[in-house]
N, C-alpha and C positions, 0 to 999 in steps of 0.2 A: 750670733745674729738672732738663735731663738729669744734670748733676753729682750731686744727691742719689741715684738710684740706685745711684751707686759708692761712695759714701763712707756709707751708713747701716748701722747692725748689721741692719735688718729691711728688706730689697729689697723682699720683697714686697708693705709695706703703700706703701711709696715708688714702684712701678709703678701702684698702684691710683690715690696723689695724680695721678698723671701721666695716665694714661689718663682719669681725670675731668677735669684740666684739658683734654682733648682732648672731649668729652664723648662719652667711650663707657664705661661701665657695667662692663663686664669686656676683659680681652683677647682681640680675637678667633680664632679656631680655627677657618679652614675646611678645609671636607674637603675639596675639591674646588677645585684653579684654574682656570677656566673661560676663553675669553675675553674679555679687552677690549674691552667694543665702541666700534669707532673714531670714535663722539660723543666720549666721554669723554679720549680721548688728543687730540682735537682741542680740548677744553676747557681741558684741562690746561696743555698747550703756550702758547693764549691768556690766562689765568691768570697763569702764569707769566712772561709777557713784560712784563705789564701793569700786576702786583702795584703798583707805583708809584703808579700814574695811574689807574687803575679802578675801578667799584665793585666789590669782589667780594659784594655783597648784591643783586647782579641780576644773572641767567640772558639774558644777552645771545638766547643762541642759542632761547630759547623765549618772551620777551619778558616774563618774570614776577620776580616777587620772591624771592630765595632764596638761599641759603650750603652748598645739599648737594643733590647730585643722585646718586641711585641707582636703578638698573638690577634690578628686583627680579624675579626668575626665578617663574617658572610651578612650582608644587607638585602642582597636579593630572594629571588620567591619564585615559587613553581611557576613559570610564563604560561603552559602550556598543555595538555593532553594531548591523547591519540589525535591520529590526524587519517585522513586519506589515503596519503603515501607510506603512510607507518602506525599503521594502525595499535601498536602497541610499544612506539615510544612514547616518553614520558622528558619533557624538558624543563629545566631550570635556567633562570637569571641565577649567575652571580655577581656578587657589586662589593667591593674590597674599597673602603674608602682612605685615597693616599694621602687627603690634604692633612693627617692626624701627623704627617712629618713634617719640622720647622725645613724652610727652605737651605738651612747651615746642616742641616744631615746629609751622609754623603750613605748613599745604600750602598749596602754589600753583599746584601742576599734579599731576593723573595721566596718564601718555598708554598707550593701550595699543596695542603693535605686535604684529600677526599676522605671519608670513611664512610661505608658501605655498610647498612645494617638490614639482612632479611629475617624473613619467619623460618626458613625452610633453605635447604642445599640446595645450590643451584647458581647456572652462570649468567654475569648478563657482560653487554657489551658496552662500554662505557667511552663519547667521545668528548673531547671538550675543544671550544672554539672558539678563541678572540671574537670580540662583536667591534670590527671597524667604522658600520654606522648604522644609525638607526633605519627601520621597515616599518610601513604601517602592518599590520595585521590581514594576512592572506595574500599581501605582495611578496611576490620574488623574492628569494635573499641570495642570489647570487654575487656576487662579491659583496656583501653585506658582511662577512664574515671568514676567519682562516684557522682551517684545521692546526690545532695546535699536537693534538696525540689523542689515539685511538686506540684503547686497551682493553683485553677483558680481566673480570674482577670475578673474583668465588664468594660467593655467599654459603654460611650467613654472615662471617665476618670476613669484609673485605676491603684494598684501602688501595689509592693511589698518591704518588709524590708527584712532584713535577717542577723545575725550575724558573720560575718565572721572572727573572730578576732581569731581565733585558727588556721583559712587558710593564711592569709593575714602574720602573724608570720612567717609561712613554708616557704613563697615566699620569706624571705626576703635571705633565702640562696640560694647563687649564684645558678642560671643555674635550682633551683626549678618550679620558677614562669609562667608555660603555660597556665594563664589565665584559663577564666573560656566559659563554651558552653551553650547560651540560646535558647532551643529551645519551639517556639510558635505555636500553633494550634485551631483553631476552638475549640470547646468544642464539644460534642456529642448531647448532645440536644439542640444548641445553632440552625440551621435549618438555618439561615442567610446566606443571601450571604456570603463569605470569601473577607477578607482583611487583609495586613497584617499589625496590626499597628504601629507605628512609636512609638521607645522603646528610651529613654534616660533614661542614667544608671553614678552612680557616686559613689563613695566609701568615706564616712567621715570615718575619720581618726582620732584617737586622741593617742597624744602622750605627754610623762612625758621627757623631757631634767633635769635631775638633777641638771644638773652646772648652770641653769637659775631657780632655784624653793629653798625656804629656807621660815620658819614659819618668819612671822613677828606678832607683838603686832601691837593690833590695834590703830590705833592714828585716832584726828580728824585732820581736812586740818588747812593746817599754813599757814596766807598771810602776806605775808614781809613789812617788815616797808618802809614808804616812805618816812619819815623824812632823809634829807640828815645827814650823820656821815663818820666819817674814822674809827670808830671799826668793828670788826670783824661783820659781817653780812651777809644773802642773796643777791645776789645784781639779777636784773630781766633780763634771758636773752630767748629769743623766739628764736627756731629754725626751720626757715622755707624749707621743704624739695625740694621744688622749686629751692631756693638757692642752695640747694645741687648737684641738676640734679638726683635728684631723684620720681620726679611727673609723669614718664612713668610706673612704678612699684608699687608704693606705693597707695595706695586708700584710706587709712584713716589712720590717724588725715594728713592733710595738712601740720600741725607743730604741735609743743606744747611745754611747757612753761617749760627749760632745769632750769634755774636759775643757779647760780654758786657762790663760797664764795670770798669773798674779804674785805680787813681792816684788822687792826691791832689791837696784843690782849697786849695792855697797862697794865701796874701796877698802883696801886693793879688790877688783875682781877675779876668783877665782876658777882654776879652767873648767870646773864642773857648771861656769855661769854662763858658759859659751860665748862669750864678748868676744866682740870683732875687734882689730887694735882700734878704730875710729872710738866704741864704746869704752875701752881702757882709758885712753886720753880725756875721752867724757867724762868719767868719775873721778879721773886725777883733777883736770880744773875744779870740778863740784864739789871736791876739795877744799878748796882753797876759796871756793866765790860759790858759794850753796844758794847765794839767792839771784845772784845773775847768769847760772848754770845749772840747766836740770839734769838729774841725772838721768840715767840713758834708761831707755824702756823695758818692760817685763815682754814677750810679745813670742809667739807660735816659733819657731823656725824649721819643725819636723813634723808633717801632718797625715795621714794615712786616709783612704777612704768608705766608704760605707757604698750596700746595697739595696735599694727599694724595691718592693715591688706593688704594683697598684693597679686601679683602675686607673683608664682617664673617661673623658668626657663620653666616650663613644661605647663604653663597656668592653672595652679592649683591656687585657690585662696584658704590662707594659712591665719588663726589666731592666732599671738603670742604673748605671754606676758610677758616681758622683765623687771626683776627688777635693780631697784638703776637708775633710766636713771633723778628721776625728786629732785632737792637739795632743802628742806623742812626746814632744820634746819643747820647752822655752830656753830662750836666752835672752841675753841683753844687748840692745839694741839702741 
């Protein structure tokens, strides 16, 4: 499929086939390279070893079902300071934005990570709280809002998990999603100066795409003959995404090795040409009437898959695993 990009009068609409068959919607554009966090390169590496033998439709490392895993960065902003009633809490908006899933992903996990960074030892008390609807500012929030967990956290390095994969669901219907409200505090016997410290927050995501996930038998790696022939075979082809103008987005693999089938499946076909009996019978008539019988095609019939990893649009860095992308085996067909 990368060859049609170079050889059509209209690239553009030949980038869009391409990137659907990837299933992403447009090419992404982010503003910002952020980084990697070293789950994902740890994923990747595993992934990649594995492609063979593994399923890549289950999250080993989180124990659930799924083909894409992203790292979706925190949108919201400090709401708030000290107040009256608490005179040395410190509040945060957070805003996790879920519309970055195609409506055909089935979640299987949300997980949301806090880390806690101070200057100095010391505890504070940390609660977080679904926002079910909007307040104006210095109205009531009595039901405006539901304790979701109330923990304390040790500084200076300190961190909470939390499973949000039953909220994260909810958001994803329209006009649902108001984020979530972090609110930080001293601890009570913590006696320390107060500061407030510097909170980054992110939501792993994992999601199941059905149309990109199917059980495969395990096979071991096939490397192509180098002996030159005109019979049907693998022939080696490297796709480099540079080439493509694709290296502002993509992160990993640089390229990787597409291969593709080419040659001709001659009679008698033999069993290293994989013919199916329909294709034997094919090349017996082609035989006999060459011009009123083609012979039967060169064409994939064993394919393995590849993993990306990237930004999208949102400056989320996104893990996905795309099958049938790498041509392992040909026959004739």
């Amino acid at each position: 499929i990368f060859f049609i990009i170079y050889n059509s009068c209209n690239p553009a609409a030949q980038e869009r086939l391409l990137l659907n068959t990837l299933g992403l919607p447009v090419r992404p554009r982010p503003r910002s390279h952020g980084p990697v966090p070293p789950l994902l390169w740890k994923m990747l590496r595993r992934a990649e070893s594995q492609h063979k033998a593994s399923d890549l439709c289950v999250v080993s490392e989180f124990g659930v079902r799924g083909n894409i895993v992203r790292f979706v960065q925190d949108q919201g902003r400090v709401s708030s300071g000290p107040s009256s009633h608490c005179p040395e809490c410190v509040e945060r908006h957070l805003f996790f934005n879920m519309s970055v899933l195609e409506s055909v992903e089935q979640l299987s996990l949300a997980r949301l990570e806090l880390a806690f960074r101070g200057d100095r030892p010391s505890a504070l008390s940390a609660s977080l709280f679904r926002v079910l609807r909007a307040t104006l500012k210095g109205v009531g929030r009595d039901g405006a809002r539901k304790l979701l967990v109330s923990q304390s956290v040790q500084l200076p390095c300190g961190s909470l998990r939390l499973d949000l994969t039953g909220v994260a669901e909810s958001w994803r219907r329209p006009g649902a999603n108001l984020g979530l409200a972090l609110v930080v505090q001293p601890s009570p016997a913590s006696g320390a100066p107060w500061r407030a410290p510097e909170v980054r927050a992110s939501l792993v995501v994992v999601t199941l795409n059905p149309l990109h996930c199917r059980s495969r038998r395990k096979r071991s790696a096939y490397y192509l003959p180098v002996t030159p022939s005109n019979v049907c075979k693998p022939r080696r082809l490297y796709i480099d995404f540079k080439d493509v103008g694709w290296q502002d987005w993509i992160i990993a693999p640089q390229g990787y090795v597409a291969n593709y089938c080419h040659g001709e499946c001659p009679f008698p076909l033999s069993e290293s040409l994989n013919g199916t009996n329909h294709a034997i019978l094919q090349t017996l008539v082609h035989s006999f009437d060459p011009k009123g019988t083609p012979q039967p095609c060169c064409v994939p019939i064993k394919l393995s898959p590849i993993s990306m990893l990237y930004y999208d649009n949102n400056d989320n860095v996104v893990l996905r695993h795309y099958e049938d992308m790498v041509v392992d085996e040909c026959g004739c067909r």
